[in-house]
N, C-alpha and C positions, 0 to 999 in steps of 0.2 A: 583469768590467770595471765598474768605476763611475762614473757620468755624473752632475753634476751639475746637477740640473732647474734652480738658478738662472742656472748658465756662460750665456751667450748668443754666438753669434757675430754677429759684424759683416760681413752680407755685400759691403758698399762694400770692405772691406779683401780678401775674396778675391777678387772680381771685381778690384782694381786689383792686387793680385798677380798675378793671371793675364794680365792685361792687360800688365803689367812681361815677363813669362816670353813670351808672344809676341812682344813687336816684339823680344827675345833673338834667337827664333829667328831672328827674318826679318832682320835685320840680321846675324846668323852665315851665314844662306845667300844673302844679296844679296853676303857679302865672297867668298864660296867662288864662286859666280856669276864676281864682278869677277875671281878670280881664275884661273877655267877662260879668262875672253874675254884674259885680258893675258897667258896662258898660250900659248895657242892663234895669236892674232895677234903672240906673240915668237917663235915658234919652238921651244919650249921644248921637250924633250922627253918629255913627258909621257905614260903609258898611256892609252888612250879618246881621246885628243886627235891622234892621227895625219891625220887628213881635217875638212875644215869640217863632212862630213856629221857623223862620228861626235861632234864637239865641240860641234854641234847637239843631238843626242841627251842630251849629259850636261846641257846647258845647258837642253831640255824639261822632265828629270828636277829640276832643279833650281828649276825655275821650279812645275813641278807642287807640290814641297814649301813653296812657297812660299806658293802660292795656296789649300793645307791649313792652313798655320796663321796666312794672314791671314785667314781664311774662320771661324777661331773665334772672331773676334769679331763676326759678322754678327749683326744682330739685325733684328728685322721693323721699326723706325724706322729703323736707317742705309740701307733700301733705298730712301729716299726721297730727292730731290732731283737737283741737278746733279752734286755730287762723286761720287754714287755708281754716277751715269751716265757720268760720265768713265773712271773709273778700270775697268768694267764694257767701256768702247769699246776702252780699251788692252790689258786682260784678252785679248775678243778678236781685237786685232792680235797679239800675244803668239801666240797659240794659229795664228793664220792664218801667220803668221813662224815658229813651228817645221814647218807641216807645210810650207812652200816650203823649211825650209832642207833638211828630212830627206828631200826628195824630188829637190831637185837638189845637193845640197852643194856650194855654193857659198859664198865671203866672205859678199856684201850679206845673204843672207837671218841669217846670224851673228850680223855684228857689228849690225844693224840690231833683233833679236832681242835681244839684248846689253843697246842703250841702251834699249827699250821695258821690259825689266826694269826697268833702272834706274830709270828715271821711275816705272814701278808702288812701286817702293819709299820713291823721296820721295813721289809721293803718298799712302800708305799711313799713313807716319811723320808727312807735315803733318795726317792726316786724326787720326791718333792725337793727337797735341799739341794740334787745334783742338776734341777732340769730335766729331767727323762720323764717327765708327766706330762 
């Protein structure tokens, strides 16, 4: 294999590659998310999705991967401030809203779980656009 001692890369461009390849993800599983809650709350009839418990469950799973690959861009300066304190308190509601919905399966703790996602991902996406990631 032959490597050229002059090539140089340009880490700005990987780092904002990678940075493009993440919010991919998270806006491909924020759609699949929107889509398990409009699934679930229509009737639809769907596998996994039979009880609010179990549409709970996929909607955990999905939020879990969520919070994996907003989490590769964390770096020891975004952990500072208000934004990151915000989004860190909804994090937690998130987490606190899957284990009421998988415990009582019920609507509220669902759909309520649902729009906390949602908001994790505009703040995510605003935080990506402004620099605060």
């Amino acid at each position: 294999m032959n490597v050229d001692a002059d090539a140089s890369i340009d880490d700005n461009d990987t780092v904002f590659e990678n940075d493009d390849r993440v919010q991919v993800e998270l806006d491909d599983l924020e759609a699949f998310a929107g889509s398990v809650v409009l699934a679930r709350l229509s009737g639809w009839d769907w596998p996994l999705l039979g009880s609010f418990g179990s549409a709970t469950a996929v909607l955990t799973a999905v939020g879990l991967g969520m919070c994996i690959a907003g989490g590769k861009r964390i770096t020891a300066t975004s952990t500072r401030g208000t934004f990151f304190g915000l989004t860190a308190a909804f994090g937690f509601a998130a987490l606190a809203l899957s284990v009421t919905g998988l415990i009582t399966g019920t609507r509220g703790p669902f759909v309520a779980l649902g729009v906390t996602m949602l908001v994790l991902w505009v703040l995510t996406t605003l935080g990506h656009t402004l620099g605060k990631d």
